[in-house]
PDB file as gemmi writes it, atoms N, CA and C in Angstrom:
CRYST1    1.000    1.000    1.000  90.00  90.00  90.00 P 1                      
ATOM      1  N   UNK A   1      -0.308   1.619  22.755  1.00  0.00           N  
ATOM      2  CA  UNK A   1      -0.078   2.268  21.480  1.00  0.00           C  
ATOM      3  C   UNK A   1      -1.425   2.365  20.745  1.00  0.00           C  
ATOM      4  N   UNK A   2      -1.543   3.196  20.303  1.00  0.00           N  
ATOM      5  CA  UNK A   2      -3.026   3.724  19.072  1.00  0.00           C  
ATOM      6  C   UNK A   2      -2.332   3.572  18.111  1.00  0.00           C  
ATOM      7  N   UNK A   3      -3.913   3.251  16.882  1.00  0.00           N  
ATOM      8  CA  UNK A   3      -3.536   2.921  15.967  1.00  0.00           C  
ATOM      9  C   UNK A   3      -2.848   4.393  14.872  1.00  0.00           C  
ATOM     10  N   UNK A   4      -3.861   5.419  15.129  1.00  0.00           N  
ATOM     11  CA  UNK A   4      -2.885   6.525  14.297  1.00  0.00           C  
ATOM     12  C   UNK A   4      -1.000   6.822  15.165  1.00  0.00           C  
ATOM     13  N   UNK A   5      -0.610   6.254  15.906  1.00  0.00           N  
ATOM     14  CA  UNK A   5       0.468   6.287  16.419  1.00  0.00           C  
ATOM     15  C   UNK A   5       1.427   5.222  15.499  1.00  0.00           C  
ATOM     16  N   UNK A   6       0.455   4.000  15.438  1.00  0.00           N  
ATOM     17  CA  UNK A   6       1.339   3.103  14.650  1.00  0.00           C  
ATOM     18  C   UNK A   6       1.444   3.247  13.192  1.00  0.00           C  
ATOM     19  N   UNK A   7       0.160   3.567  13.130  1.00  0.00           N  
ATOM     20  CA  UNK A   7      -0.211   4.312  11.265  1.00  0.00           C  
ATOM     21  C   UNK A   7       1.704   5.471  11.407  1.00  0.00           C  
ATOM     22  N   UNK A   8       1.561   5.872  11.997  1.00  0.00           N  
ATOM     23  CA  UNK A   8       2.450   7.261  11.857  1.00  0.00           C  
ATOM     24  C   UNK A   8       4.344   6.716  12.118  1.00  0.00           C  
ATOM     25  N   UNK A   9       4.613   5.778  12.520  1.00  0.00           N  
ATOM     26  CA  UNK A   9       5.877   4.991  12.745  1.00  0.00           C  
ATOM     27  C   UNK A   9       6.635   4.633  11.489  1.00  0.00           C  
ATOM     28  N   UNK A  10       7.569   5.186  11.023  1.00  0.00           N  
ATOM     29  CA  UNK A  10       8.679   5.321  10.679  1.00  0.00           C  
ATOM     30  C   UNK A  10       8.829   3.981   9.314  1.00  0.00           C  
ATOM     31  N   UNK A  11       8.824   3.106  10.072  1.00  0.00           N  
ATOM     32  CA  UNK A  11       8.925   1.769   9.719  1.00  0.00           C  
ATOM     33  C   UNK A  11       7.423   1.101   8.795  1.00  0.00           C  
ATOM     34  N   UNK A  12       6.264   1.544   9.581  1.00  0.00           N  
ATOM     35  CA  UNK A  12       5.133   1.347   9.016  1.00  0.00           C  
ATOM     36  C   UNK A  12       5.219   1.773   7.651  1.00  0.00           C  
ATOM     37  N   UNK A  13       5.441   3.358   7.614  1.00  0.00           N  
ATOM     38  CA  UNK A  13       5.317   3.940   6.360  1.00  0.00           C  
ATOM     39  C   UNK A  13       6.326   3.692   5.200  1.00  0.00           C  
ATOM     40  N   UNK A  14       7.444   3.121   5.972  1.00  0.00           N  
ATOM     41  CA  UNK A  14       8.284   2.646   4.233  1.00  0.00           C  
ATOM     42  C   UNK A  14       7.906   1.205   3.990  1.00  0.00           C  
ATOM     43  N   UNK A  15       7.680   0.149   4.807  1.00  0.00           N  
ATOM     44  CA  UNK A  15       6.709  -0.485   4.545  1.00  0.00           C  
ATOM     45  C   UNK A  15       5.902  -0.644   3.533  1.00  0.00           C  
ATOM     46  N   UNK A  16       4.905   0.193   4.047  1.00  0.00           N  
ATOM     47  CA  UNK A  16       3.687   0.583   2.885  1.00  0.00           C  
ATOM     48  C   UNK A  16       4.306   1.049   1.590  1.00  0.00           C  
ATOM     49  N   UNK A  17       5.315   1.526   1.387  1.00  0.00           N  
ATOM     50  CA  UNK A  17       6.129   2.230   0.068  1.00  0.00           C  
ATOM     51  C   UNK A  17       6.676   1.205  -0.062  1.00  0.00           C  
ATOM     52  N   UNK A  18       7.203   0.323  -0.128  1.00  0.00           N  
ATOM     53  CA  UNK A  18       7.844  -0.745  -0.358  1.00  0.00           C  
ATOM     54  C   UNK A  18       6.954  -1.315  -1.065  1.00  0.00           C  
ATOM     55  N   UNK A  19       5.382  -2.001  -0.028  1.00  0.00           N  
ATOM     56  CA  UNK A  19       4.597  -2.967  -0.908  1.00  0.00           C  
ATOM     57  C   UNK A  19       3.983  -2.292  -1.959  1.00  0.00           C  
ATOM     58  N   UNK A  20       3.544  -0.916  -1.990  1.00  0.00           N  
ATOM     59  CA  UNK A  20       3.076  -0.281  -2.928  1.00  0.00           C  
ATOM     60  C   UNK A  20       3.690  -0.264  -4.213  1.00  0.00           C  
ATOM     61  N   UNK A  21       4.958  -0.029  -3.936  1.00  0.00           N  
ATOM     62  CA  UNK A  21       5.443   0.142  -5.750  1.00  0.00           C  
ATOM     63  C   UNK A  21       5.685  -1.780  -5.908  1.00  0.00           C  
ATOM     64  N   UNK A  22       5.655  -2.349  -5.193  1.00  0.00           N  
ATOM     65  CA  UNK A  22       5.828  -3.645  -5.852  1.00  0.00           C  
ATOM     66  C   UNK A  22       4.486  -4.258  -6.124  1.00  0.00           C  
ATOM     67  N   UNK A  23       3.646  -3.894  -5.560  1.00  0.00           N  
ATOM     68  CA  UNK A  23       2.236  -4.164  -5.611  1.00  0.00           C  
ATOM     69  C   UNK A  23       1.678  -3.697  -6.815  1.00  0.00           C  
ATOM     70  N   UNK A  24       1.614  -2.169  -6.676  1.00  0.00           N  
ATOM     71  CA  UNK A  24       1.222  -1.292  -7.785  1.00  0.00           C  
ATOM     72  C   UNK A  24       1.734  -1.544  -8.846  1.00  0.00           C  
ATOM     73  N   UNK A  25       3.045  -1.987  -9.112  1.00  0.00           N  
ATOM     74  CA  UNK A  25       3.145  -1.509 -10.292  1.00  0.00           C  
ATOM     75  C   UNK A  25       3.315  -3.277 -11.446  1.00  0.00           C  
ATOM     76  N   UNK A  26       3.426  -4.578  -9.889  1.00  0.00           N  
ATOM     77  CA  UNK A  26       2.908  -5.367 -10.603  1.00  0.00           C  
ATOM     78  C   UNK A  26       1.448  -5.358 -11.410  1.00  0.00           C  
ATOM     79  N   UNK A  27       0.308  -4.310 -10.827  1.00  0.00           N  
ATOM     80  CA  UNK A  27      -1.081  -4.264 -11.218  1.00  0.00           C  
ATOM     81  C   UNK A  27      -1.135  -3.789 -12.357  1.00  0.00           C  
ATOM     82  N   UNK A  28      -0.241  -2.391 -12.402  1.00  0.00           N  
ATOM     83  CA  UNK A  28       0.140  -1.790 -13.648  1.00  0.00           C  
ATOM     84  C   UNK A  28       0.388  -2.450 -14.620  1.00  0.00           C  
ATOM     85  N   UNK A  29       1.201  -3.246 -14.768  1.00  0.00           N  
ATOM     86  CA  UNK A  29       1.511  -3.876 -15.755  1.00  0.00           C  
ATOM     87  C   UNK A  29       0.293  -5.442 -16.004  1.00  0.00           C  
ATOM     88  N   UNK A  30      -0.726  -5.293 -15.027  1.00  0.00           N  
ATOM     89  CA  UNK A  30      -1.449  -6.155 -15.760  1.00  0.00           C  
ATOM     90  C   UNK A  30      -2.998  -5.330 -15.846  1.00  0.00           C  
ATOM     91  N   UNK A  31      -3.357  -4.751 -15.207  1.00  0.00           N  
ATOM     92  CA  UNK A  31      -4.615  -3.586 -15.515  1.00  0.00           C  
ATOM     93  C   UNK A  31      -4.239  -2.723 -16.855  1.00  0.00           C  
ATOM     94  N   UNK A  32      -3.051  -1.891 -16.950  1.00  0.00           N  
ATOM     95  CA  UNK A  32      -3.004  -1.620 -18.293  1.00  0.00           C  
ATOM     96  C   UNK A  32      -2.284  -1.709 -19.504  1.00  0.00           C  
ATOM     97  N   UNK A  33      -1.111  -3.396 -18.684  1.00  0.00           N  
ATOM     98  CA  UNK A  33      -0.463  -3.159 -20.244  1.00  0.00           C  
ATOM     99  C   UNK A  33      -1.193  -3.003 -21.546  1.00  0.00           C  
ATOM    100  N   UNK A  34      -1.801  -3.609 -21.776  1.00  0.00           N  
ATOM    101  CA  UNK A  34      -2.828  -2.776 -23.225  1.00  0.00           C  
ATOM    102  C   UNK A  34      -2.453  -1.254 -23.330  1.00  0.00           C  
ATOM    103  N   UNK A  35      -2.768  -0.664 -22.541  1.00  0.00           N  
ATOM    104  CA  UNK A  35      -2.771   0.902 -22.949  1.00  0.00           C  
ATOM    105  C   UNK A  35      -1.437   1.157 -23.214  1.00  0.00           C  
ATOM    106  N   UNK A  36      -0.546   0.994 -22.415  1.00  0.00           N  
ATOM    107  CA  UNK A  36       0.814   0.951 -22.003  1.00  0.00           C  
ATOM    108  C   UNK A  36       1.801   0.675 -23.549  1.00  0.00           C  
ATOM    109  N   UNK A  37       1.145  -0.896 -23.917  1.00  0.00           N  
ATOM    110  CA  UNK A  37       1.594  -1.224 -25.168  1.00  0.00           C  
ATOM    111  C   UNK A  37       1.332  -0.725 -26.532  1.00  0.00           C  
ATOM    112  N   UNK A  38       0.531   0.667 -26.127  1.00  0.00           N  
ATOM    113  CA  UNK A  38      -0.456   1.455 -27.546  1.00  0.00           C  
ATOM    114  C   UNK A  38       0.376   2.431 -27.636  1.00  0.00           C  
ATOM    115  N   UNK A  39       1.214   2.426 -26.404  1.00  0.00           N  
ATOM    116  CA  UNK A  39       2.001   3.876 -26.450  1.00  0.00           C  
ATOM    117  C   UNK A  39       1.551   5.268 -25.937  1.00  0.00           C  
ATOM    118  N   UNK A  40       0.418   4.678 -25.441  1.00  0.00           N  
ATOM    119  CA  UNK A  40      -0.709   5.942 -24.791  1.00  0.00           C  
ATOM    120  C   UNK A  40      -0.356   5.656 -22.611  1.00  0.00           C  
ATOM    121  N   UNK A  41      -0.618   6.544 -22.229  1.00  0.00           N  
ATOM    122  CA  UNK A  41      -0.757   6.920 -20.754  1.00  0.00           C  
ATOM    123  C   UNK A  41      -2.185   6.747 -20.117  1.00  0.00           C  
ATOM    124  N   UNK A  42      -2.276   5.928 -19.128  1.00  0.00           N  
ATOM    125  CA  UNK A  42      -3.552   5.833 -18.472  1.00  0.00           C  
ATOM    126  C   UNK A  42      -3.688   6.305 -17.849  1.00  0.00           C  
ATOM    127  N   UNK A  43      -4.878   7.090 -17.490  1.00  0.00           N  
ATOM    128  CA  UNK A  43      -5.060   7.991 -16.625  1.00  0.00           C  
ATOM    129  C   UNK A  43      -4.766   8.233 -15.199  1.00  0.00           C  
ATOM    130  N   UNK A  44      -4.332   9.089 -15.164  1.00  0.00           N  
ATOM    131  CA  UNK A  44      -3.561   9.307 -13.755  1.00  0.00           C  
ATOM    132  C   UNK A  44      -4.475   8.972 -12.659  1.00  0.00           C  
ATOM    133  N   UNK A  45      -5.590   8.967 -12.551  1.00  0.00           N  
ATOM    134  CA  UNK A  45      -6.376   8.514 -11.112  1.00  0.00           C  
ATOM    135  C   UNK A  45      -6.225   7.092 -11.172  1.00  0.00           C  
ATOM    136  N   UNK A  46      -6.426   6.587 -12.107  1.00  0.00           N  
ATOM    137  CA  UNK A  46      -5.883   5.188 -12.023  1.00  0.00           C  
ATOM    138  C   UNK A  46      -4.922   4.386 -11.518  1.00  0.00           C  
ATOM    139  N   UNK A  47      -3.707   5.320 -12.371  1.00  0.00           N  
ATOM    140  CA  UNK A  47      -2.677   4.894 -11.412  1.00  0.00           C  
ATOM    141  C   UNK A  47      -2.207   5.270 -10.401  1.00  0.00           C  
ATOM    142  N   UNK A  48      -2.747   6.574  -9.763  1.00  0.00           N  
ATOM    143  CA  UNK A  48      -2.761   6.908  -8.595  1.00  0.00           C  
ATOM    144  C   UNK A  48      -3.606   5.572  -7.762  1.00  0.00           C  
ATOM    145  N   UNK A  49      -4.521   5.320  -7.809  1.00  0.00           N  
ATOM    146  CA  UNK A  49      -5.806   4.312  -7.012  1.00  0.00           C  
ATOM    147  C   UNK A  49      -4.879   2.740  -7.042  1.00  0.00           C  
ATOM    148  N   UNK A  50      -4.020   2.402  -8.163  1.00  0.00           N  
ATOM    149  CA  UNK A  50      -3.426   1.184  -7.852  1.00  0.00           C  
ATOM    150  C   UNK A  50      -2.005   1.328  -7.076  1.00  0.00           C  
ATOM    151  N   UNK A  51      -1.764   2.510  -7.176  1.00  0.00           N  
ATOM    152  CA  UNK A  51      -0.438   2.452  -5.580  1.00  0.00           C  
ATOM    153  C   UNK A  51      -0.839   3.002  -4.518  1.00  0.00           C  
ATOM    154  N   UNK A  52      -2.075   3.594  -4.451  1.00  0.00           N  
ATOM    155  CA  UNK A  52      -2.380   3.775  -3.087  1.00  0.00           C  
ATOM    156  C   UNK A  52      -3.384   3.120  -2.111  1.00  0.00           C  
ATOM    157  N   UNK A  53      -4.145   1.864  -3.220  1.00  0.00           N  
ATOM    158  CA  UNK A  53      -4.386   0.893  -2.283  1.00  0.00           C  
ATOM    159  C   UNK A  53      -3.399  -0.094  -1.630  1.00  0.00           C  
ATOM    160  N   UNK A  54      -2.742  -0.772  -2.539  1.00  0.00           N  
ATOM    161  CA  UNK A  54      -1.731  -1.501  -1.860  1.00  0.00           C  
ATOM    162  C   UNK A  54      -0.837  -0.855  -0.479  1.00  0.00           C  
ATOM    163  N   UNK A  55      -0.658   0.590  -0.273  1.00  0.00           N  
ATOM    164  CA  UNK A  55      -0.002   0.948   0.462  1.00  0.00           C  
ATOM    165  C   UNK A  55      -1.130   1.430   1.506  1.00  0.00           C  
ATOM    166  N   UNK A  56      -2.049   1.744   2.036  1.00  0.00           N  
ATOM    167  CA  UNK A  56      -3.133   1.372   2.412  1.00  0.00           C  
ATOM    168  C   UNK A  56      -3.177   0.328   3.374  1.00  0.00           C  
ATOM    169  N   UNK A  57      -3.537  -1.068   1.876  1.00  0.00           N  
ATOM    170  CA  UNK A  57      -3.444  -2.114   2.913  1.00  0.00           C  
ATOM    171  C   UNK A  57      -2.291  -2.488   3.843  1.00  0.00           C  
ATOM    172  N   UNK A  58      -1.261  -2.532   3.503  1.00  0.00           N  
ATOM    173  CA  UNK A  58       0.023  -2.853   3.852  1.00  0.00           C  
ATOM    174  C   UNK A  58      -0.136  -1.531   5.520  1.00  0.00           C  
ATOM    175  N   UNK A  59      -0.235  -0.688   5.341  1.00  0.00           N  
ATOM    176  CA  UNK A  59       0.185   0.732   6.663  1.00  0.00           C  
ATOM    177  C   UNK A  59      -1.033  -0.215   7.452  1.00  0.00           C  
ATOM    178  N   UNK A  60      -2.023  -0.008   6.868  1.00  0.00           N  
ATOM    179  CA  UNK A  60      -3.196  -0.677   8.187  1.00  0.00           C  
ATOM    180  C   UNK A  60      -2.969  -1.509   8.598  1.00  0.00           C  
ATOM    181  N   UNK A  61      -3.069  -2.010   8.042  1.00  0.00           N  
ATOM    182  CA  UNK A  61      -2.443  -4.009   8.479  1.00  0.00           C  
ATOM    183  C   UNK A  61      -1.437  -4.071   9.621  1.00  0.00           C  
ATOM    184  N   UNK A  62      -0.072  -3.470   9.099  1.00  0.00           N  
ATOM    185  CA  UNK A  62       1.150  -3.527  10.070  1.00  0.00           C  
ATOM    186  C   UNK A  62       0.775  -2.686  11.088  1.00  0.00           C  
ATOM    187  N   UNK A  63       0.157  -1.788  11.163  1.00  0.00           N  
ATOM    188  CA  UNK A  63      -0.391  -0.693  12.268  1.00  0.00           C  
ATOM    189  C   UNK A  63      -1.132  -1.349  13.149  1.00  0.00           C  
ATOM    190  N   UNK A  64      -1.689  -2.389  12.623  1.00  0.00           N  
ATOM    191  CA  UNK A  64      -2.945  -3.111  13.590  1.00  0.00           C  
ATOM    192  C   UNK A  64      -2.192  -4.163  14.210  1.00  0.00           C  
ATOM    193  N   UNK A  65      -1.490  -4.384  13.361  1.00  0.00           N  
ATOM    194  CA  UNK A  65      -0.472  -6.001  13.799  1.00  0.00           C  
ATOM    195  C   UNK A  65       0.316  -5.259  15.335  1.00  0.00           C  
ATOM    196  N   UNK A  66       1.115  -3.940  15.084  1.00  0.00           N  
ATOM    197  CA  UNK A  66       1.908  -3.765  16.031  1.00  0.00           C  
ATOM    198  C   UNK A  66       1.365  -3.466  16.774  1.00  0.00           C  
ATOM    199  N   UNK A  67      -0.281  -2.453  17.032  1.00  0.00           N  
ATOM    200  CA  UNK A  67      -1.161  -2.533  18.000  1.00  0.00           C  
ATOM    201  C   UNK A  67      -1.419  -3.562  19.063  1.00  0.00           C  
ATOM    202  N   UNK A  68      -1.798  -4.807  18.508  1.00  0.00           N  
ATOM    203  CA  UNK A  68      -2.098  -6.051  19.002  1.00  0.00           C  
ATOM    204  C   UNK A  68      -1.015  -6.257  19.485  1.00  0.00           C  
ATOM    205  N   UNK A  69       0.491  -6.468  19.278  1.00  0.00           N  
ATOM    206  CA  UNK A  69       1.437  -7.084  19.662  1.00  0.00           C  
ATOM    207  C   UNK A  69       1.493  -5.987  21.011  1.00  0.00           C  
ATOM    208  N   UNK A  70       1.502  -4.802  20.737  1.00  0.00           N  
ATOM    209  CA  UNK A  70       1.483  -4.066  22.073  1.00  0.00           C  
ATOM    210  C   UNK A  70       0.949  -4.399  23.142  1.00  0.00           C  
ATOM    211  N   UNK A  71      -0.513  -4.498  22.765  1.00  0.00           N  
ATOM    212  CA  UNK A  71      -1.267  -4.810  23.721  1.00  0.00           C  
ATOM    213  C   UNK A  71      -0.958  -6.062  24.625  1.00  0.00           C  
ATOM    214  N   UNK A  72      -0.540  -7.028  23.735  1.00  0.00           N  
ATOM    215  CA  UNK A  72      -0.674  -8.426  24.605  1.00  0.00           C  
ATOM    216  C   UNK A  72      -1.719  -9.606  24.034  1.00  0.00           C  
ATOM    217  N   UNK A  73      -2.660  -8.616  22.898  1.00  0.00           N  
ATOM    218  CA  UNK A  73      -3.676  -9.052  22.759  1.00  0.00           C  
ATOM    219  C   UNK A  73      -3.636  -9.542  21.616  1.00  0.00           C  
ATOM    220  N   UNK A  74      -3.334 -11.161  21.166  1.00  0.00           N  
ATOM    221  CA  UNK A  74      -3.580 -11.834  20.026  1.00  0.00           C  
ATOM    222  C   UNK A  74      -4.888 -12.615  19.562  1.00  0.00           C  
ATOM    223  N   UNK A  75      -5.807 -12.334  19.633  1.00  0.00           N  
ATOM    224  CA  UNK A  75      -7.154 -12.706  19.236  1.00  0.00           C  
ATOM    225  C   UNK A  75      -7.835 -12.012  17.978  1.00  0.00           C  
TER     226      UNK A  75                                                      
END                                                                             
């Protein structure tokens, strides 16, 4: 198995949506409650950049994990 094969698996990707909004939006609420609590909106790249790292890490990670497990190869 390759890794854009495992990147691309079903399971990987809700995964990553899973940890993302729980990830993200725990960040959210501590990167900008301030803004949040002004009644104002933070800028959308922002909060774009805090749910799409977490989901990121989470797809790579499990992509690499199921790679390795494929292989045989735990090192």
């Amino acid at each position: 198995m390759t890794l854009l094969s495992a990147i691309r698996k079903k399971k990987t990707i809700k995964r990553g949506l899973i940890v993302s909004l729980i990830v993200g939006s725990v960040l959210i609420g501590i990167n900008q409650g301030p803004v949040l609590m002004e009644g104002k909106v933070p800028a959308i790249w922002q909060v774009m950049l805090t749910y799409l790292v977490p989901f990121l890490v989470s797809t790579i990670s499990s992509a690499l994990a199921d790679v390795q497990n494929n292989s045989g190869d735990l090192s």
